[in-house]
BAGU-65719 format. One record per residue: x, y, z of N, C-alpha, C in turn; residue in three letters; residue number from 1. Coordinates in Angstrom, 1 decimal, always signed. Atoms other than C-alpha are relative to their C-alpha. Layout:
- X,Y,Z,X,Y,Z,X,Y,Z,ALA,NUM
...
END
This chain:
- +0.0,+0.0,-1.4,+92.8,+108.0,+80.8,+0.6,+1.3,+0.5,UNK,1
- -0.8,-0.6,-0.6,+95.1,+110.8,+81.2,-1.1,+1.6,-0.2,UNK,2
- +1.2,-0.7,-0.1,+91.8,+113.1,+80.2,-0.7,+0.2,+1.1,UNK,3
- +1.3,+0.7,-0.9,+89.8,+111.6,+83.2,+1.0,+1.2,+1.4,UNK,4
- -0.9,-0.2,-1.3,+92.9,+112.8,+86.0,+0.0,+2.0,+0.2,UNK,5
- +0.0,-1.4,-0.2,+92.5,+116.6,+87.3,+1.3,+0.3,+0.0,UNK,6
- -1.2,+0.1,-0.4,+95.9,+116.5,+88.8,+0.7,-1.0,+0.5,UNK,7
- -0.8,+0.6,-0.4,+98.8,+114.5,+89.7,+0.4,+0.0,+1.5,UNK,8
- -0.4,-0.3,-1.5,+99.1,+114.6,+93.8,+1.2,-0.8,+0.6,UNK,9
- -1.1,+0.5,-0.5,+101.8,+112.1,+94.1,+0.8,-0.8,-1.6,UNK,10
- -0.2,+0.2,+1.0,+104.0,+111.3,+91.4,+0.5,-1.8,+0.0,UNK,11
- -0.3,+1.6,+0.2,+105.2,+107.7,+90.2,+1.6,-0.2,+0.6,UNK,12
- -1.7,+0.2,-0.4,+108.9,+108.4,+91.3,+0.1,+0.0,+1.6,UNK,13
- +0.2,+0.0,-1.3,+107.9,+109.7,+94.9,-0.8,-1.4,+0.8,UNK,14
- +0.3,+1.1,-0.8,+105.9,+107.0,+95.2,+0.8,-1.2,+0.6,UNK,15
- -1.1,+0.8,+0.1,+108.5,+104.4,+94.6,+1.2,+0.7,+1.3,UNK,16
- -1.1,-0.8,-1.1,+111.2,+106.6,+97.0,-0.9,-0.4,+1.5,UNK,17
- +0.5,+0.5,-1.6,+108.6,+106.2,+100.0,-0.7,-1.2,-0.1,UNK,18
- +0.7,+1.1,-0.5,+107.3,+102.9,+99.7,+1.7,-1.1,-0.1,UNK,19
- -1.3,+0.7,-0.5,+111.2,+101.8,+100.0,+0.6,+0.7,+1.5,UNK,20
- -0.4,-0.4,-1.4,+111.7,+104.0,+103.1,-1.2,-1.3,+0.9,UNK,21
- +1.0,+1.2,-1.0,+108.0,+101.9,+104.5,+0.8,-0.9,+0.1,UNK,22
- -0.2,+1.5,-0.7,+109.5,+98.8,+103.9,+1.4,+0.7,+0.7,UNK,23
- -1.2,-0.4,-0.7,+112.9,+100.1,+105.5,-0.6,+0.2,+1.7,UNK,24
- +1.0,-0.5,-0.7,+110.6,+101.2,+108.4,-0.4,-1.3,+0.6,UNK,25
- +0.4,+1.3,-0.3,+109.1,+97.9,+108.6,+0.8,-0.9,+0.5,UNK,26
- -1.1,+0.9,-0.6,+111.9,+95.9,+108.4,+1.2,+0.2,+1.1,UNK,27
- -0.4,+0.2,-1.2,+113.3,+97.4,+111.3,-1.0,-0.3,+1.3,UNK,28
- +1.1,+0.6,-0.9,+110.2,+97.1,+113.2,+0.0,-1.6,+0.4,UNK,29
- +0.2,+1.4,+0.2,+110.2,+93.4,+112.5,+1.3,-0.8,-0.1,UNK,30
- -1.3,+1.0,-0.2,+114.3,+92.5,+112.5,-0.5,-0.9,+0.7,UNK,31
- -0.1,+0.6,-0.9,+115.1,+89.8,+114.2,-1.2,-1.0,+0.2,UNK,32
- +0.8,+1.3,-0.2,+112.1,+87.6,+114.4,-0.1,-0.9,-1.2,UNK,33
- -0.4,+1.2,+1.0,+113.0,+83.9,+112.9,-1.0,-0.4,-1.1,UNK,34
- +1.4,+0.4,+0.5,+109.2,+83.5,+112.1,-0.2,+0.5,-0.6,UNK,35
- +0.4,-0.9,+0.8,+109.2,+85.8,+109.9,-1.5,+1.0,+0.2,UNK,36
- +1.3,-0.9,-0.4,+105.7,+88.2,+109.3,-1.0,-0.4,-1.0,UNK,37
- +1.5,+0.6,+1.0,+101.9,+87.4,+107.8,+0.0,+1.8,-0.4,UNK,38
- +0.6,-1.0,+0.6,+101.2,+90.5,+105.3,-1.8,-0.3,-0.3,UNK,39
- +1.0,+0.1,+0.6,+97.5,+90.9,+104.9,-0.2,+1.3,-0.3,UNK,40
- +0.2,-1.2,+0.9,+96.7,+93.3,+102.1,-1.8,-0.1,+0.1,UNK,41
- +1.7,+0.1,+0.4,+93.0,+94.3,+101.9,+0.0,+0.6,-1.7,UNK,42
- -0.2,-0.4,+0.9,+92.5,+94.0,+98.3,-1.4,+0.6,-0.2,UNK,43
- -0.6,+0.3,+1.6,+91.9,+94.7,+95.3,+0.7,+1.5,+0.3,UNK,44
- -0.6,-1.2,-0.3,+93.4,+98.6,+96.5,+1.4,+0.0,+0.0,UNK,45
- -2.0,+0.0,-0.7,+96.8,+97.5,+98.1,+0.6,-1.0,-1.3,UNK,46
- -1.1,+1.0,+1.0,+97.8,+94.9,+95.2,+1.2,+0.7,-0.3,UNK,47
- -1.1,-0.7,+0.3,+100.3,+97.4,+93.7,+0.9,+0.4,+0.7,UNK,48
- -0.6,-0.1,-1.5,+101.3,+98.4,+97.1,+0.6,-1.0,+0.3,UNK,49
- +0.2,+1.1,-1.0,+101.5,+95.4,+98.3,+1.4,-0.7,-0.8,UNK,50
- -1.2,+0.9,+0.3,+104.0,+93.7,+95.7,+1.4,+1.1,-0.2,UNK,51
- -1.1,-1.4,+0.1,+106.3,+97.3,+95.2,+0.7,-0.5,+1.5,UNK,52
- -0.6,+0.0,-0.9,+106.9,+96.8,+99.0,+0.6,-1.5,+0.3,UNK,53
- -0.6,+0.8,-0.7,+107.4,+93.3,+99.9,+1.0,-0.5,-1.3,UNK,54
- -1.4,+0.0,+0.7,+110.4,+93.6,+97.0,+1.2,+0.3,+0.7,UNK,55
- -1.0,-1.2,-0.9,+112.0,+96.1,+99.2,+0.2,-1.0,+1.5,UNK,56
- -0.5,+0.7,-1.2,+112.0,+93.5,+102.3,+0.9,-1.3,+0.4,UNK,57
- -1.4,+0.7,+0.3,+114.8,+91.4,+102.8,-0.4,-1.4,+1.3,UNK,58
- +0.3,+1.2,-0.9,+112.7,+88.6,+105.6,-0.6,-0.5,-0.7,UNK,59
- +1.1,+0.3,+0.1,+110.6,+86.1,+105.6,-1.5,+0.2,+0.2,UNK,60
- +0.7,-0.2,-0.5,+107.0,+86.2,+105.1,-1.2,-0.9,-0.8,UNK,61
- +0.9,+0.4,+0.7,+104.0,+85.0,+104.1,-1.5,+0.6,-0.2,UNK,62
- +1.0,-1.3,-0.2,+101.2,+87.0,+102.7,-1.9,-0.9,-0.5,UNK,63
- +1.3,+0.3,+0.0,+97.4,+86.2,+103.4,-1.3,+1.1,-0.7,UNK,64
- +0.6,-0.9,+0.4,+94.8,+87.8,+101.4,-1.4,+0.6,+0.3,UNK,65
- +0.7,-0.4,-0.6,+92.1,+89.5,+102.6,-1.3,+0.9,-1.3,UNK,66
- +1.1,-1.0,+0.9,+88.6,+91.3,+99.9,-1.0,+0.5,+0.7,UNK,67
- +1.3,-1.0,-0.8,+86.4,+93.9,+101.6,+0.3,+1.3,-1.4,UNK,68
- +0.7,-0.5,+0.9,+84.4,+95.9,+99.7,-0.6,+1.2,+0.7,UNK,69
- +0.5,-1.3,-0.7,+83.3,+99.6,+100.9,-0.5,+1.0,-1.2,UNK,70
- +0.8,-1.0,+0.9,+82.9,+101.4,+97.8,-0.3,-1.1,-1.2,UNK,71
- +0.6,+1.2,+1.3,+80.7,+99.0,+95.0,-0.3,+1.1,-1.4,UNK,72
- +0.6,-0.8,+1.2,+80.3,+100.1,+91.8,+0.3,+1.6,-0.5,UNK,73
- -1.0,-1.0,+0.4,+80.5,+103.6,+90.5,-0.6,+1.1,+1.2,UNK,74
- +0.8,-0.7,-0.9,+80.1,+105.5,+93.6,+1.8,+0.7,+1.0,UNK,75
- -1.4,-0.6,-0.3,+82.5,+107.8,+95.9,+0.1,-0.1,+1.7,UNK,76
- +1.0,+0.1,-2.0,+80.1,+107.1,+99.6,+0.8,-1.4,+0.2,UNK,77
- +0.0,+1.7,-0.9,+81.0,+104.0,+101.4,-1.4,-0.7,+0.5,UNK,78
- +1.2,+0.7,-0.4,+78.2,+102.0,+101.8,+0.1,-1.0,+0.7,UNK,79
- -0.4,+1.1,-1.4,+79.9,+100.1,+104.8,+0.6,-1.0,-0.8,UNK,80
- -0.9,+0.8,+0.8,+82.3,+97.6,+104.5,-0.7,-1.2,+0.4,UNK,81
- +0.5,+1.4,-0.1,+81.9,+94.2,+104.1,+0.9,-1.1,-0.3,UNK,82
- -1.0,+1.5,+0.3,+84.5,+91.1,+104.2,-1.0,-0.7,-1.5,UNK,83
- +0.7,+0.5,+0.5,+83.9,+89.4,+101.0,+1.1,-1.4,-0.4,UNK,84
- -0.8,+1.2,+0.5,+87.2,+87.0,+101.1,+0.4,+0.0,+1.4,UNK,85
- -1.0,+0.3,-1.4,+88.3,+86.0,+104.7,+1.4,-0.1,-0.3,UNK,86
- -1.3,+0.5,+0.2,+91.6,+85.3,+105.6,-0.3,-1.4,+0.1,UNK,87
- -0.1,+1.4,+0.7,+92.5,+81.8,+104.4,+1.4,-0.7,+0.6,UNK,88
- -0.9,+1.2,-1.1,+95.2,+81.2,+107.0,+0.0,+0.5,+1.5,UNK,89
- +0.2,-0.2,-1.2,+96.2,+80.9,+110.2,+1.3,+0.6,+0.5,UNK,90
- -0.8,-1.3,-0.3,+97.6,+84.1,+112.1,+0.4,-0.5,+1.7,UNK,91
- +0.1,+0.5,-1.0,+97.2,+82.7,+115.5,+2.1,-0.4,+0.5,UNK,92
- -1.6,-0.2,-0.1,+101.0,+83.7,+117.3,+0.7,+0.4,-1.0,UNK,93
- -1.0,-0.2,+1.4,+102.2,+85.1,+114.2,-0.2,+1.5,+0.1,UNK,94
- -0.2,-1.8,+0.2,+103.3,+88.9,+113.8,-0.9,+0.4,-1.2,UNK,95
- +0.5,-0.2,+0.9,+100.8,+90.3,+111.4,-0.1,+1.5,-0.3,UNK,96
- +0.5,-1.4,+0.2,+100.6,+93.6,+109.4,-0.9,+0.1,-0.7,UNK,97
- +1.6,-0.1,+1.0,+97.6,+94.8,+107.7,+0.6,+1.5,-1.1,UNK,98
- -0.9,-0.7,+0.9,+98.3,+96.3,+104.4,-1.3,+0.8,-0.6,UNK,99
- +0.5,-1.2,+1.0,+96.1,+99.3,+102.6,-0.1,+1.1,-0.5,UNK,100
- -0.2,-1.4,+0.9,+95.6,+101.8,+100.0,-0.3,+1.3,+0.7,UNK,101
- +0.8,-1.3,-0.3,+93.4,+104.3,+101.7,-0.3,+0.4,+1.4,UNK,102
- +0.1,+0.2,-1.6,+92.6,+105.3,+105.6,-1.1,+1.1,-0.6,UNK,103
- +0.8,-1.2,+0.3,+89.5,+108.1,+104.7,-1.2,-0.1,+1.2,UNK,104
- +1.3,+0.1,-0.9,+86.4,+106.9,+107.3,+0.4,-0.7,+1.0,UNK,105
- -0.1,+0.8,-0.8,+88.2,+104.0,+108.7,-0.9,-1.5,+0.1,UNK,106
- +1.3,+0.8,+0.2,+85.1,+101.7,+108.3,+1.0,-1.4,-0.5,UNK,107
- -0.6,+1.6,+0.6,+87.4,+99.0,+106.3,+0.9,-0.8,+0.9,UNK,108
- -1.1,+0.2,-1.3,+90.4,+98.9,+108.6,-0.7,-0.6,+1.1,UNK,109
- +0.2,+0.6,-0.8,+88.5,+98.8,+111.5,-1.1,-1.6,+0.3,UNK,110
- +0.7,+1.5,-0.3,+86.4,+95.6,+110.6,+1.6,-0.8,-0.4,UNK,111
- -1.2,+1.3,+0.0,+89.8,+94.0,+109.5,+0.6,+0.0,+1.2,UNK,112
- -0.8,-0.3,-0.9,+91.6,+94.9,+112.4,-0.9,-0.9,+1.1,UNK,113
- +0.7,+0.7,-0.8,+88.8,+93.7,+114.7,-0.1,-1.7,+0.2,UNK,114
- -0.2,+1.1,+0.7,+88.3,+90.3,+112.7,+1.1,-0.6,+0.2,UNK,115
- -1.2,+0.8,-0.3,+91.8,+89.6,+112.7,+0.6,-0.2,+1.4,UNK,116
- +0.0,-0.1,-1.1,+92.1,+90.2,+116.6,-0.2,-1.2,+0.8,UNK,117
- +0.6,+1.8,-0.3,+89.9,+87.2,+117.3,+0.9,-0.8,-0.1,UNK,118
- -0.9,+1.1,+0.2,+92.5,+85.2,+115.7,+1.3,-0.3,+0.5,UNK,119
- -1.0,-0.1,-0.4,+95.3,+86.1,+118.0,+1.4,-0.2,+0.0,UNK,120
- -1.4,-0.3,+0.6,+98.0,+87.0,+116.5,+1.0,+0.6,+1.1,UNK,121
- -1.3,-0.5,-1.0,+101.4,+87.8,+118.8,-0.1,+1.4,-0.2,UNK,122
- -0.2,-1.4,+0.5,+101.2,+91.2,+116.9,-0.8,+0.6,-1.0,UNK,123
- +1.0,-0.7,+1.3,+99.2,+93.3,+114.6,+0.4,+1.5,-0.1,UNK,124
- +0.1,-1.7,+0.0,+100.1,+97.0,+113.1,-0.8,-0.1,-1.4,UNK,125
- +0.9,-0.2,+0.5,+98.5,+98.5,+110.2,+0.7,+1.1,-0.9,UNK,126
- -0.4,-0.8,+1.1,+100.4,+100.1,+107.3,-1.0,+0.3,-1.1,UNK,127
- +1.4,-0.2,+0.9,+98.0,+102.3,+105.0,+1.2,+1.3,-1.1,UNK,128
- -0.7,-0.9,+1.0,+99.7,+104.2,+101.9,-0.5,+1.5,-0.2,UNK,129
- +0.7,-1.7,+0.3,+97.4,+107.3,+101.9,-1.0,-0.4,+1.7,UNK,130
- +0.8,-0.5,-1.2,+95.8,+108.9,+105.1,-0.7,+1.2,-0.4,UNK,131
- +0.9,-1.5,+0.3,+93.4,+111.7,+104.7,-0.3,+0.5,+1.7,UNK,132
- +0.2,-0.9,-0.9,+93.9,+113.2,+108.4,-1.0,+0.3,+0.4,UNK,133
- +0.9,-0.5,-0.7,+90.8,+115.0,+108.6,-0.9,-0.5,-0.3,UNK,134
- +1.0,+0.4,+0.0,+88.9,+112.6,+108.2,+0.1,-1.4,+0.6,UNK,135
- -0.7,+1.4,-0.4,+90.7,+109.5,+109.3,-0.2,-0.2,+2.1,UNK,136
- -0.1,+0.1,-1.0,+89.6,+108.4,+113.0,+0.9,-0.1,+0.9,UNK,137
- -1.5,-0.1,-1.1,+92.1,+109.6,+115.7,+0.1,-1.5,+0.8,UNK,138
- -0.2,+1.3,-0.7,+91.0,+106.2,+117.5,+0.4,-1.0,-0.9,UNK,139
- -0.3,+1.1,+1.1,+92.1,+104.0,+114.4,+1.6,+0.2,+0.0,UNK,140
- -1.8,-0.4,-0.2,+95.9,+103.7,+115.3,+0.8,-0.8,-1.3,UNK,141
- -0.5,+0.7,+0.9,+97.9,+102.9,+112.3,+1.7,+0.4,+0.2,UNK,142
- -1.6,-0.2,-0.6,+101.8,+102.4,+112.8,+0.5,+0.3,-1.5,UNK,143
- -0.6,+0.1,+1.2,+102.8,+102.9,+109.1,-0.7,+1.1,-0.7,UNK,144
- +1.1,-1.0,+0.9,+101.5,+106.1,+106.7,+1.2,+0.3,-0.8,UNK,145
- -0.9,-0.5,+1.3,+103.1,+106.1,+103.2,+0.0,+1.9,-0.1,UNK,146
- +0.3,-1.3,+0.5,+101.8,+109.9,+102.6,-1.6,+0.6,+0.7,UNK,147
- +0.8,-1.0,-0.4,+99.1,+112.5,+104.4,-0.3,+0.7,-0.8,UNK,148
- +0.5,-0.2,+0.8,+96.7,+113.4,+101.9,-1.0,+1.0,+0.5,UNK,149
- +1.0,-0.6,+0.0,+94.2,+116.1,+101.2,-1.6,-0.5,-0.2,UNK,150
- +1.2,+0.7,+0.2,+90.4,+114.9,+101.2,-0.5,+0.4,-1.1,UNK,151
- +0.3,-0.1,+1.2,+90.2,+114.6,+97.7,+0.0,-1.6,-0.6,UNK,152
- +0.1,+1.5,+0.7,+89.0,+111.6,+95.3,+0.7,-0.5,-0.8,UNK,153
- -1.1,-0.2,+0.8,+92.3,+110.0,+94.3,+0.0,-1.6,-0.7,UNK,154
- +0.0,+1.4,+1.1,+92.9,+106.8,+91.7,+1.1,-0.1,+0.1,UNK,155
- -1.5,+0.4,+0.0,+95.8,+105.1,+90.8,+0.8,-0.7,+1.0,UNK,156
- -0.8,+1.0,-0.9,+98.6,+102.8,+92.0,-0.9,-1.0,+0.7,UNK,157
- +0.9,+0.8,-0.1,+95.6,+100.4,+92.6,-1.4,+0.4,+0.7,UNK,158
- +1.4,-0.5,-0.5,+92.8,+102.6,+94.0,-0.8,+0.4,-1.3,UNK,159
- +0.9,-0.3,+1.3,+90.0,+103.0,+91.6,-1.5,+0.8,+0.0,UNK,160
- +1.9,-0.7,+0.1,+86.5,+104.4,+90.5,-0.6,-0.9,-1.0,UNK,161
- +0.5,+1.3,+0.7,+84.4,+101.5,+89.3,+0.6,-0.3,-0.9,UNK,162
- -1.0,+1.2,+0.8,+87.3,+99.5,+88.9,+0.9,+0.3,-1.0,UNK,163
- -0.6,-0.9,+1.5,+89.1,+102.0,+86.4,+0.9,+0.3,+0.6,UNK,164
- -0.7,-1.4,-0.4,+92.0,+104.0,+86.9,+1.0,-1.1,+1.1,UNK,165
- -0.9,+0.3,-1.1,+94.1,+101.5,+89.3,+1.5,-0.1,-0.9,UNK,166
- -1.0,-0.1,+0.4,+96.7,+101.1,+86.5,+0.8,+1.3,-0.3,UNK,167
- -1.0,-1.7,-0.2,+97.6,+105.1,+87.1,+1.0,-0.2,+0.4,UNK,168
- -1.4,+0.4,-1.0,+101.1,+104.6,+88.0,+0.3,+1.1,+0.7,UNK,169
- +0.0,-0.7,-1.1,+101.1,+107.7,+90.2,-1.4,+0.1,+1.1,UNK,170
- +1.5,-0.3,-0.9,+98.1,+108.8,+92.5,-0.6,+1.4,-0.7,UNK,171
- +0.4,-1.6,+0.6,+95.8,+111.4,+90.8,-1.1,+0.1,+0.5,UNK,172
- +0.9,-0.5,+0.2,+93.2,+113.7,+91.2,-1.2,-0.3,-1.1,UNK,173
- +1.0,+0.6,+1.2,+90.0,+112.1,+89.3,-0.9,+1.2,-0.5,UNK,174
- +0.7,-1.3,+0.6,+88.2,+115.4,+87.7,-1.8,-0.5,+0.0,UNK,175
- +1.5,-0.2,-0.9,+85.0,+116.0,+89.5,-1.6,-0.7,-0.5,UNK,176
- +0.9,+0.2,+1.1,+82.7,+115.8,+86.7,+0.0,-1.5,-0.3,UNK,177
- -0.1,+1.1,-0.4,+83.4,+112.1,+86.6,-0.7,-0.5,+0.3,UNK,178
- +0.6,+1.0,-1.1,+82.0,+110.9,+89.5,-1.1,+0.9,+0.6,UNK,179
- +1.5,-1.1,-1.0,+79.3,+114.0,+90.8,-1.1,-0.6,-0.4,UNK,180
END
């Protein structure tokens, strides 16, 4: 595997240092309410994310899961996203954050974000571990960004290339030849 990786763009130790500031971050956002908060992670991306941080949070919560699908198979395009696991509870008056690996088109976020809206929740923000800036829709508001990325094709810490490569414990550069 360590053949496959061009470069290292975020290391395993940085990772871990800023996904204890997010939840730090968070849990002040969210003191104080008795009701604790709904995490929905959009998987299979954020899993890694997703249990590293709600270690680091010191409330209650309860986390709903959520599977959309944007990139299938061995490909690097989005071929539109598509819910393929609803949420399976009920958000309705409940603080919710929405949890993901990647922000790069927007396309995923914004059908979750939408979707979950309907269901009116008291609150919704939108923590995403990697942003790619120039490419990331200025109208897609996300209250949370682990790290501002270069628009490069990155694996690891649970992002993948058909399905490979999420057990990278840092974020790497996938070497071109790959995936072209």
């Amino acid at each position: 595997m360590r053949d496959d990786i061009e470069r290292t763009l975020i290391s395993s130790e940085d990772l871990a240092r800023r996904v204890r500031e997010l939840a730090d971050e968070i849990a002040a956002t969210y003191a104080g309410r008795p009701d604790g908060l709904v995490i929905v992670p959009i998987l299979s991306g954020s899993v890694i994310f997703l249990a590293d941080l709600i270690r680091c949070m010191p409330f209650k919560m309860r986390v709903g899961l959520m599977a959309v699908s944007s990139y299938r198979g061995a490909t690097t395009q989005s071929r539109g996203a598509r819910v393929l696991q609803p949420l399976g509870i009920d958000i309705t008056d409940r603080h919710v954050l929405v949890l993901d690996d990647i922000l790069d088109t927007g396309n995923t976020l914004r059908l979750v974000v939408d979707q979950l809206k309907r269901q009116n929740p008291a609150s919704l923000r939108v923590c995403v571990l990697l942003r790619k800036p120039n490419k990331a829709p200025k109208s897609l508001q996300v209250d949370f960004v682990g790290f501002d990325i270069e628009d490069v094709f990155v694996v690891g810490y649970g992002l993948d290339y058909n399905d490979l490569y999420r057990n990278w414990p840092g974020i790497g550069v996938l070497k071109r030849e790959l995936y072209a």
